[in-house]
C-alpha angles and dihedrals in degrees: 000000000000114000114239113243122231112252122232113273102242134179106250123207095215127112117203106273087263101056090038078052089049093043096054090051095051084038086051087043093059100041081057096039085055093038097063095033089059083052085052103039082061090056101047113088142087091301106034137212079332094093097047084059087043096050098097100048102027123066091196094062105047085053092058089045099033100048107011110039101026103049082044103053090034075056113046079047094051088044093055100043082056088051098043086050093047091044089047088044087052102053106047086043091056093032082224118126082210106062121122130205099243087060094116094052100263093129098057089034092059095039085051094046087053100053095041078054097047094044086050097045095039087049100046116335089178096065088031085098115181097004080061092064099038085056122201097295086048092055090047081052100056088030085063100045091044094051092058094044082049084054091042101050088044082043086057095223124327097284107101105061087196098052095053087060104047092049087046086060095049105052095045086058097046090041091047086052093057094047091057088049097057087053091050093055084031111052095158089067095057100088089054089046093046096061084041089059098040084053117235135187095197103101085049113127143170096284090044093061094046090064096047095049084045098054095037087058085058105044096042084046094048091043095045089049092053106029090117095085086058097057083042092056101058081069090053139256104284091045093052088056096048078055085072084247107149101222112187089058089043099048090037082063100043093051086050092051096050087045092056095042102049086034092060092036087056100037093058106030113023136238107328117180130217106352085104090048104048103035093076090047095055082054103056087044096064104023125039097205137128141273101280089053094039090061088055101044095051108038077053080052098048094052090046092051099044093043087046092052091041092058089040087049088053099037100048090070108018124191086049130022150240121242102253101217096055077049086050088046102049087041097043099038080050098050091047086044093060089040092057089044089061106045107074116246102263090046122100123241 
């Protein structure tokens, strides 16, 4: 009789029947959650819910729905799904419940690639070239990307955990510190800066949109393809390796795709604090699943809990409005406040 060979430990992406069942449903929850706030989103603004039962009659109002509310709402969406994946990606990278999605540098990168564009462009934007063409949202973009392949090359690859982190820390801090140096020299760019840095999705438009749907496809795609390492991870490192993972392509991917999506979501959007942080957290807190689902779950989470602060942000003060990532901050810092508050002091987040 022929013995029976042992099979390959793997990482598997299934959850037991009963928590598949409670992730659909927290999976059906936020489509619907997103569904309604998007109906919402259209109705917030100066002239109500006025203009959505305008829109076939009055041009006017079709204008203010069509290519104002919408494209924003579809954005600040769009923007928080990025951040909740990238929130869910980091944290499961660094093992660390406290891992943000800014960690590599993108956020000071892309602050500092806007102002280098607004000081250019405010000077002479005829002799700016091709930062002329890339814009202000273009030059975020690439200030972002370049800030985390600065971390990556002081990093020395994407091996040492430890050592990402502590590079990442390091050039948001030297990049922040040139951005405020080119305010300084350039006072006329600090009101702009000021609403970057506050985070807005009200410049957000259809292409726009396009880009950030775009580049959300890519990165959820990416994560939820190579999640595994993540679930891997939680065992260790070592561990992760003796499971036949490679983990330097893996983790290559995975911190790709955490650069692209934080640096869409900041291009477009500006700094917006928390909402990648505590996305991932608000997961974990109503559904006990993996990694793959995980991905999903959050990145749904992320884009609930950014649209939800943005029309809250436009309806508190209305006429005017609050800048929504100071709104995601005080909320968030609050939420992660009382979290703290109820897990005793030698429990983990």
């Amino acid at each position: 009789m022929s013995a029976v060979l042992p099979q390959p430990a793997t990482v598997t992406a299934d959850v037991p029947a009963a928590g598949r069942r409670h992730a659909v449903v927290v999976l059906a929850w936020l489509v619907a959650a997103s569904a309604l706030l998007a109906l919402l989103g259209a109705s917030v603004g100066s002239t109500g819910f006025e203009s959505v039962l305008r829109m076939g009659q009055d041009a006017l109002a079709r204008q203010i729905v069509w290519d104002i509310r919408l494209p924003r709402t579809l954005g600040a969406w769009l923007a928080g799904a990025l951040l909740g994946l990238a929130g869910a990606v980091s944290q499961g990278l660094f093992r660390n419940p406290l891992a943000d999605p800014y960690l590599l540098g993108s956020a000071s990168g892309a602050a500092l690639g806007g102002a280098v564009a607004m000081a250019m462009l405010g000077v002479s934007p005829s002799t700016a070239g091709w930062l002329a063409r890339l814009g202000v949202t273009g030059a975020a973009f690439v200030g972002a990307a370049g800030a985390v392949l600065l971390t990556l090359v002081l990093a020395r690859g994407v091996q040492h955990t430890l050592r990402l982190l502590l590079a990442g820390v390091v050039v948001g801090v030297v990049l922040s510190a040139a951005r405020d140096l080119i305010q300084v020299a350039r006072p006329n760019i600090l009101e702009a800066m000021q609403v970057f840095t506050m985070g807005s999705s009200a410049f957000v438009g259809w292409q726009a949109c396009a880009l950030m749907a775009g580049g959300w496809l890519v990165c959820v795609l990416t994560a939820w393809t190579l999640s595994r390492l993540l679930d891997g991870l939680m065992l260790g490192e070592a561990t992760a390796a003796s499971l036949g993972l490679p983990l330097a392509p893996m983790r290559a991917g995975l911190i790709a795709a955490l650069a692209l999506a934080t640096g869409t979501a900041v291009a477009h959007t500006g700094l917006i604090a928390f909402v990648g942080l505590a996305a991932p957290h608000l997961v974990r807190s109503i559904a006990r699943v993996t990694h793959p689902w995980q991905v999903w779950l959050s990145s749904l989470m992320g884009g609930v809990l950014l649209l939800a602060a943005d029309i809250l942000a436009r309806w508190l003060v209305a006429p005017q409005e609050l800048p929504v990532g100071v709104l995601t901050a005080a909320l968030g810092g609050s939420y992660l406040l009382w979290l703290m508050h109820r897990r005793t002091l030698g429990g983990a987040l």
